[in-house]
N, C-alpha and C positions, 0 to 999 in steps of 0.2 A: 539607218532609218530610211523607207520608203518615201520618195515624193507622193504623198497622196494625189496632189494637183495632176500629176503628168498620166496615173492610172487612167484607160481605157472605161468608156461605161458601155456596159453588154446591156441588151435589151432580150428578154423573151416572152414570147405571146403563145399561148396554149389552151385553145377549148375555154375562151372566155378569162381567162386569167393569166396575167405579166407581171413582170417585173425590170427594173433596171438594176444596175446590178456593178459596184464596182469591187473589181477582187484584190489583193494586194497578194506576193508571193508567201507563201507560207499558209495564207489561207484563211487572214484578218477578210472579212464581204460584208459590204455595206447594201441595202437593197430598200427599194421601194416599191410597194406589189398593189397591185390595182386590181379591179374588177374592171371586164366590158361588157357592158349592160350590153350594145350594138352598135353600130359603126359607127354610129355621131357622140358617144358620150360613154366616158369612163368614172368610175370611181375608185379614188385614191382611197388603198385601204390599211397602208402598212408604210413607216419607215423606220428601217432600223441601223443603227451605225457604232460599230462595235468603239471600246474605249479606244483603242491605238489611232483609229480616226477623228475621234471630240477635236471639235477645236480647229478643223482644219476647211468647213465649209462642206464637206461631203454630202449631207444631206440636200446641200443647197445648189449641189452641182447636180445631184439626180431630178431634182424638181426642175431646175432650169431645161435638163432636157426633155424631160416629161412633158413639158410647155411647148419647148419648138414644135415635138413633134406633133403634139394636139395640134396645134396651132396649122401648120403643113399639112393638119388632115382632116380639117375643119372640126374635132372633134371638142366638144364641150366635156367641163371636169366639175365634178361631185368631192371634196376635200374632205373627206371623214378622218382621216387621221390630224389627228394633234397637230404634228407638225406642217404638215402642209396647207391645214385651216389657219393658222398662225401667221404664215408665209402668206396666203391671199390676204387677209386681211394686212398686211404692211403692205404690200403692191398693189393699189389700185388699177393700176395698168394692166391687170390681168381681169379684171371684172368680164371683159370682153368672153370669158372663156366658162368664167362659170355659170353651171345649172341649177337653180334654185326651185325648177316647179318638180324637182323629185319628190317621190313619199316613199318612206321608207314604212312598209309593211312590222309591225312589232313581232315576235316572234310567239308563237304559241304557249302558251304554259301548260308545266308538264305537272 
């Protein structure tokens, strides 16, 4: 069995959209994918952590670094996703980061 702990977290940014990303050998990937609105402020849109990871903090090591690097790049966070609205709301410590004057536009009906 893999140390999930000791796996590497890859980051990618592409045309407004990221992710962190931890892989295990075989091809178990755990990922948290974000929107960048613009340079100061992201939203958290996605995390997902397959079963062979449950249980092991995964999710909560890709948020953690999600934070430094905000944090390191002055950038403010929008928590749409479940689990990382969850996770702010148990750390107050992070208040310092999140964006509360977003509106999020509803979407058309079709």
């Amino acid at each position: 069995m893999v140390d999930v702990a000791s796996l590497p977290i890859a980051r990618e940014e592409y045309d407004g959209k990221g992710r962190y990303l931890i892989a295990a050998p075989g091809g178990a990937t755990a990922e948290m994918s974000y929107s960048r609105v613009n340079d100061g402020l992201i939203i958290i849109d996605h995390t997902e952590v397959p079963d062979a990871f449950r249980g092991t903090g995964t999710g909560r090591r890709l948020l953690d670094q999600l934070i430094a690097d905000a944090r390191a790049a002055n950038t403010r966070i929008v928590p749409l996703c479940p689990f990382a609205k969850a996770q702010f709301d148990r750390h107050p410590e992070w208040v310092d980061l999140l964006e509360t004057r977003v509106r999020v536009k509803p979407k058309p009906e079709r």
